[in-house]
C-alpha positions in Angstrom: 2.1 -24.6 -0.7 2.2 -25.5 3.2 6.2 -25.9 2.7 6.9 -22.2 1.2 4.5 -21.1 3.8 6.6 -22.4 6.6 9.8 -20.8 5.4 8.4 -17.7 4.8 10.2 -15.1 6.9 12.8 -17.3 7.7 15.4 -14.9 5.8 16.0 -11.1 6.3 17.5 -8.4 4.3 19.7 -5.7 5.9 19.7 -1.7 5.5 21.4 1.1 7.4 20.5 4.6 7.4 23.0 6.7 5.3 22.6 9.7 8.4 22.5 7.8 11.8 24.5 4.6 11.1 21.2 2.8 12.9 21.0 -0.7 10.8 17.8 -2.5 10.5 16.7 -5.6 9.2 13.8 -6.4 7.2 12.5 -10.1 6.7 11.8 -11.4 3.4 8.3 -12.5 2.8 6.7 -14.6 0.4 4.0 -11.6 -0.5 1.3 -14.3 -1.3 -2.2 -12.9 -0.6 -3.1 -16.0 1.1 0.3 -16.3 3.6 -1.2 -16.9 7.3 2.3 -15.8 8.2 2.9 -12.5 6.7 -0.2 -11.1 5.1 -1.2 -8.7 7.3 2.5 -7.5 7.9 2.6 -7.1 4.0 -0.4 -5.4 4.4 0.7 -2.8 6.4 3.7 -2.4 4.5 2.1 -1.4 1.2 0.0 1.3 3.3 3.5 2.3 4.5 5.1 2.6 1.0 1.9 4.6 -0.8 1.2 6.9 2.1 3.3 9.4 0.9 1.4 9.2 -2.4 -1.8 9.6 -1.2 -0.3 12.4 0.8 0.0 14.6 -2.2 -3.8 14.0 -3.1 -4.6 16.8 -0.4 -7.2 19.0 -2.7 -9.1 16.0 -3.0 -9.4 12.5 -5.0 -11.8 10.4 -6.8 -12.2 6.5 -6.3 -12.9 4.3 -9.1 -13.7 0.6 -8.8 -14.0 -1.0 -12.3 -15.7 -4.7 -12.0 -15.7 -7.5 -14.8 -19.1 -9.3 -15.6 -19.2 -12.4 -14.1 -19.7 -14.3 -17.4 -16.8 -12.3 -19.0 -13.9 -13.2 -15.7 -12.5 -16.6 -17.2 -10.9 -14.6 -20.0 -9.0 -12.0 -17.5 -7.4 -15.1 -15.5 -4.8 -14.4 -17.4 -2.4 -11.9 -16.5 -1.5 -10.3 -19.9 -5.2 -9.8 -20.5 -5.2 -8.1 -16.3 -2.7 -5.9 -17.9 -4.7 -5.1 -20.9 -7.3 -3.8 -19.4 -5.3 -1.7 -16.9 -3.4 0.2 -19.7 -6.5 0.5 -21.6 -8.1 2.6 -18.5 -5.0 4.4 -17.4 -5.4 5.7 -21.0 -8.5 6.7 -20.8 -8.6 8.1 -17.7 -5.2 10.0 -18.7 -7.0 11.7 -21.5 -9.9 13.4 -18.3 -7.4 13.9 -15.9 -3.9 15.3 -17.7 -1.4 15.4 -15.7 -2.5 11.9 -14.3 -1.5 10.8 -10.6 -3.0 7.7 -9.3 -2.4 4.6 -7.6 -4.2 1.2 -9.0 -4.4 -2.1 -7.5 -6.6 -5.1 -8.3 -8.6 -7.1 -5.9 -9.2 -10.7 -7.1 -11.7 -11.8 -4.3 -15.0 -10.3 -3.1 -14.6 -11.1 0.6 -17.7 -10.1 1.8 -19.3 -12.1 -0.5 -17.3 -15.6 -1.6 -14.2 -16.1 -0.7 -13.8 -18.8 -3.4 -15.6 -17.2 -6.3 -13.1 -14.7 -8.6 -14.5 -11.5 -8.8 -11.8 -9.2 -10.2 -11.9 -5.3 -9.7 -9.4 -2.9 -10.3 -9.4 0.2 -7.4 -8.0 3.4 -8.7 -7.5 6.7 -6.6 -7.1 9.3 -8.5 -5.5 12.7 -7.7 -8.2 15.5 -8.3 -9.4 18.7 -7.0 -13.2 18.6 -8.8 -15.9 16.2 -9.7 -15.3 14.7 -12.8 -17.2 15.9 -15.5 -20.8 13.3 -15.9 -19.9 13.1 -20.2 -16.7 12.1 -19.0 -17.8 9.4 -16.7 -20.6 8.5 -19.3 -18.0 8.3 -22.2 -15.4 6.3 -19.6 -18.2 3.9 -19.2 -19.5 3.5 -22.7 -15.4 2.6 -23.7 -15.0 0.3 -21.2 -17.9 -1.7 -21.9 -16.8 -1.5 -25.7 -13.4 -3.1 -24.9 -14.6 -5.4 -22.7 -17.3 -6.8 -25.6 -14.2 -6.1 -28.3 -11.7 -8.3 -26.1 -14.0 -11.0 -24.8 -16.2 -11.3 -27.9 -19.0 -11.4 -25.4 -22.4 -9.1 -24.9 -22.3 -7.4 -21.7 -25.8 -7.7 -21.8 -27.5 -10.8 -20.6 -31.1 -11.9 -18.9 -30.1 -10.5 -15.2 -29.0 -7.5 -17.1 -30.5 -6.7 -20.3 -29.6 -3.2 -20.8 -26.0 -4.1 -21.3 -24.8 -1.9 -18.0 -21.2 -1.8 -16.9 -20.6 -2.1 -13.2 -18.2 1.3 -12.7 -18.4 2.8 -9.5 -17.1 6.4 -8.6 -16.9 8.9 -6.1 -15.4 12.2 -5.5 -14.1 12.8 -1.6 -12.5 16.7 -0.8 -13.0 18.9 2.1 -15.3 20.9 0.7 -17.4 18.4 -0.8 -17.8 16.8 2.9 -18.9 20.0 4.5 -21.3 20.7 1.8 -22.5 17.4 2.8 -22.8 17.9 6.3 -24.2 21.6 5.9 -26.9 19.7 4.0 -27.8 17.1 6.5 -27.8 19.8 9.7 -30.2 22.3 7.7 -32.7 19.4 6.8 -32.2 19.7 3.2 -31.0 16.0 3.1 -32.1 13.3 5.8 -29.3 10.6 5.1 -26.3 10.9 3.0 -24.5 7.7 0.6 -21.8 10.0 0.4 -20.8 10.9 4.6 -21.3 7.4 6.9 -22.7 8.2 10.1 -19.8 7.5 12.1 -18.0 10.5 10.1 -21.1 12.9 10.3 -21.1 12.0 14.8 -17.2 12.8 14.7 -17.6 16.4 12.8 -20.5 17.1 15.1 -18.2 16.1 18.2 -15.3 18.4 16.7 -17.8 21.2 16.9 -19.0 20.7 20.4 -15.2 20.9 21.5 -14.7 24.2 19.6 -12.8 23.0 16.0 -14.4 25.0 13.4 -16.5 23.5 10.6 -13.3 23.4 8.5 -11.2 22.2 10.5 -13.7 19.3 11.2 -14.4 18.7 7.8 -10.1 18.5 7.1 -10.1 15.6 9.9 -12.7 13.6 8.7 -11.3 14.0 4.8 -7.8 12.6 6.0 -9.8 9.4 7.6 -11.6 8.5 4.4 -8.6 8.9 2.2 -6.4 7.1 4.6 -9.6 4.3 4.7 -9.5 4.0 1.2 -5.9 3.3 0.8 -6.6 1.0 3.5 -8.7 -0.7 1.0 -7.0 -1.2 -1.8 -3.8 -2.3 0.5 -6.0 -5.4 2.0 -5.4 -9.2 1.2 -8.5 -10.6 -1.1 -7.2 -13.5 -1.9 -7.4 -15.3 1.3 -8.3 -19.0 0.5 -5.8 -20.7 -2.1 -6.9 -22.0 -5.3 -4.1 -23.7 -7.5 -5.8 -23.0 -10.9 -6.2 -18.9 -9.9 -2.8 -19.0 -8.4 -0.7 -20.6 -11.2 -2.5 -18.3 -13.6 -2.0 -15.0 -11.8 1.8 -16.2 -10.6 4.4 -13.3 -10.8 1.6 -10.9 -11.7 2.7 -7.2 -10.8 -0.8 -6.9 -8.7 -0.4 -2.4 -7.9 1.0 0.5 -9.9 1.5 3.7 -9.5 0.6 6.2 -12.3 2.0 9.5 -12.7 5.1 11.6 -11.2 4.8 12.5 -7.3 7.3 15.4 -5.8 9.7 14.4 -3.5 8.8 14.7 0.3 10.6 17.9 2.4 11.8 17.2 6.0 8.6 18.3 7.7 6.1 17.1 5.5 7.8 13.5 5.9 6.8 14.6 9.8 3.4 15.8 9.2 2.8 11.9 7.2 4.3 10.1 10.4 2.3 11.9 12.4 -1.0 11.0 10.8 -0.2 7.1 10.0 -0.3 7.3 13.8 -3.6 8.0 14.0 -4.8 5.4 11.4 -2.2 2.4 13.2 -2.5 1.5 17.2 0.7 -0.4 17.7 4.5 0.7 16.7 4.4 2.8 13.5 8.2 2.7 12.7 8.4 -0.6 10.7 6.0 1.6 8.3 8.5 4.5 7.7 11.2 1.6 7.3 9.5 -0.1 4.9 9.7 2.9 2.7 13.6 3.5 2.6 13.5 6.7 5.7 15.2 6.3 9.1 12.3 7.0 11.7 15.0 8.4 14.2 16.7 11.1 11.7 14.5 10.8 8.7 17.8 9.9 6.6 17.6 7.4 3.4 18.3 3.9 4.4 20.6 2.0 2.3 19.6 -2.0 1.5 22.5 -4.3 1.0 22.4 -7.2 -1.2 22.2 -10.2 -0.7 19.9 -11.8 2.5 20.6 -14.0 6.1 19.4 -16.0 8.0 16.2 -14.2 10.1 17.2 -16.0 13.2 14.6 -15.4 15.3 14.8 -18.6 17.2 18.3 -19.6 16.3 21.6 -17.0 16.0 20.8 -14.9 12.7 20.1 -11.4 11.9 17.2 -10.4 13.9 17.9 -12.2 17.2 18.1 -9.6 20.1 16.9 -6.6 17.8 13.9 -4.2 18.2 10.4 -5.5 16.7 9.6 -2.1 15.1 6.4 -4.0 13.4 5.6 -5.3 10.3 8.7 -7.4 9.8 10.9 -4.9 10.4 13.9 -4.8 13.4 16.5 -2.3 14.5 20.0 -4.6 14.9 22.1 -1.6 16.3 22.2 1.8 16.8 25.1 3.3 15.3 26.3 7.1 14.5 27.4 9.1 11.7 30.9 8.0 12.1 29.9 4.0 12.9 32.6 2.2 10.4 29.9 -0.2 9.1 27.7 2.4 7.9 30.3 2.9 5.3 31.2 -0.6 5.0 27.6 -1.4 4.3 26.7 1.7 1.8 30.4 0.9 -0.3 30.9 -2.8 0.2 26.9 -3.9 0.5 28.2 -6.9 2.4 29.1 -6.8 5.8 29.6 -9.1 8.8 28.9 -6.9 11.6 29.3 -8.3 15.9 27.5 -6.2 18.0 28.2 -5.9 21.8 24.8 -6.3 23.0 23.2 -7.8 19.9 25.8 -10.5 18.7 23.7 -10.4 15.5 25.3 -12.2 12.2 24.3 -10.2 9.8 25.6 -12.2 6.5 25.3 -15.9 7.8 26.4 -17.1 4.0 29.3 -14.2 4.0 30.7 -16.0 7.0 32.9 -18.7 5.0 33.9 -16.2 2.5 37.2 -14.5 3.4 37.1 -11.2 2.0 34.1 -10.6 4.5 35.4 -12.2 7.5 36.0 -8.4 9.4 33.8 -7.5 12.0 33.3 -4.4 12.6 32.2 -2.8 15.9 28.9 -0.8 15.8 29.8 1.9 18.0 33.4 2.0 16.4 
């Protein structure tokens, strides 16, 4: 494991924006959970690619976390049985919620518990504008505690829990559920809420002292716990490596996304750039790269086949480029009329010499012939 783990990174992958010409470069990561070297770059780039989905959950969303008995998890170490189980709830849930729109994810590790004990859980945020109906969520849980004893041949029951209970949680977040809340807690009807943290009820309470209406308050706050949540479910659990887990769950497709979501206009791409901001300190633009849109013109960015050498130490594709953040570099700016943007959206293989740059952007195209043009970036 220590060898791939060196490596990883060490090649890159190479777009340009269809609009602007501006070619970027994106280094290839292992993805493992457990990487030292790109986990937390990963991380960030799944929040990156399922912001805009969680965009379109603006009326309001519920979060599911659906956790195995302890004594039934050996039997889901294998992937097809992972699988099972997610099909069996997206079915379920399709049949309470029909035009279904969700985002799933399973978390393998508790890590604020043991970081070596497997303790799968399966987040779902689902797109929703009301509280789902308590049969519903009754009937949800009675199902999934019959497929678990179905699949398993196990009792969920046992002498820590002998009433057989399935561990589903659930909550419902909108804007007006969270100024209900707060309404609540300021007329003294509740004195502490599960639902609102504190550090969400202080924030609305600032807002107001500034002059934001209650609404407006209550909007800010909702767009901070749903961009928390994806937060979430986008985090590494499976931090410490375990060669029996890992083997198992090898190749396993870990997120889906279920449902249709529109496409995004030009100013609601803005409005979602604007608020990843808020949620991310550093450079934000390796985000909006990692999900195929130019940060500069907001045109589609084209990924060539085929991968090079990273380079970031020795000549190779990133050396002398732009650290936009989470593995992703600018190589040149280019325009409209840049050659090698259509070189690199026909041909998909390119060697491309900048002036300033110098980067090699096909290090293994370099002793093929037909790809031995270089192209100037500014034309």
């Amino acid at each position: 494991m220590e060898e791939k783990r060196k490596y990883c990174g060490e090649f890159a992958k190479l777009g340009v924006c269809r609009e602007c010409g501006t070619v970027y470069a994106a280094e290839i990561f292992c993805g493992k959970e457990w990487c030292n070297v790109c986990r937390e770059k990963m991380e960030s780039r799944r929040f990156g690619r399922l912001y805009p989905k969680v965009y379109r959950m603006n009326g309001g969303f519920g979060f599911f976390v659906f956790t195995i008995p302890e004594h039934m998890r050996p039997y889901f170490l294998e992937k097809g049985n992972l699988s099972k189980l997610r099909t069996f709830l997206r079915r379920k849930l399709k049949r309470i919620y029909l035009d279904l729109r969700a985002i799933a994810r399973w978390h393998f590790f508790d890590t604020e518990e043991n970081l070596y004990k497997y303790h799968p859980h399966l987040n779902i945020m689902v797109d929703a504008l009301e509280y789902i109906n308590p049969n519903d969520l009754c009937r949800l849980k009675q199902d999934y505690k019959r497929f678990l004893e179905r699949e398993t041949g196990q009792k969920i029951a046992t002498k820590t829990n002998p009433q057989g209970k399935v561990d589903v949680f659930y909550r419902f977040y909108s804007v007006k559920r969270i100024k209900e809340e707060f309404e609540k807690l300021q007329s003294g009807k509740k004195k502490q809420s599960k639902f609102l943290k504190d550090k969400y009820i202080k924030e609305i309470r600032k807002s107001l002292q500034v002059g934001w209406s209650l609404d407006d308050a209550c909007n800010e706050q909702y767009l901070k716990i749903r961009a928390h949540k994806l937060k979430y479910i986008t985090r590494a659990t499976f931090l410490i490596y375990q060669k029996q887990i890992g083997e198992k769950l090898k190749g396993f497709r870990n997120c889906s996304i279920w449902g249709k979501f529109e496409k995004l206009k030009l100013e609601e791409k803005e409005k979602i750039d604007s608020e990843i901001k808020k949620e991310f300190k550093g450079d934000v633009r390796g985000l909006i790269v990692s999900r195929g849109q130019c940060p500069f013109c907001r045109g589609r960015i084209k990924w060539a086949k085929g991968k090079g050498r990273s380079g970031l130490v020795d000549s190779g594709i990133c050396r002398g480029g732009e650290d936009l953040g989470g593995g992703i570099w600018v190589v040149a700016f280019g325009s409209r009329d840049s050659p090698v943007r259509e070189k690199l959206i026909i041909n998909e293989k390119e060697v491309v010499e900048d002036k300033r740059y110098h980067s090699l952007l096909y290090e293994s195209a370099m002793n093929d012939n037909k790809w031995k043009e270089r192209v100037d970036i500014y034309g």
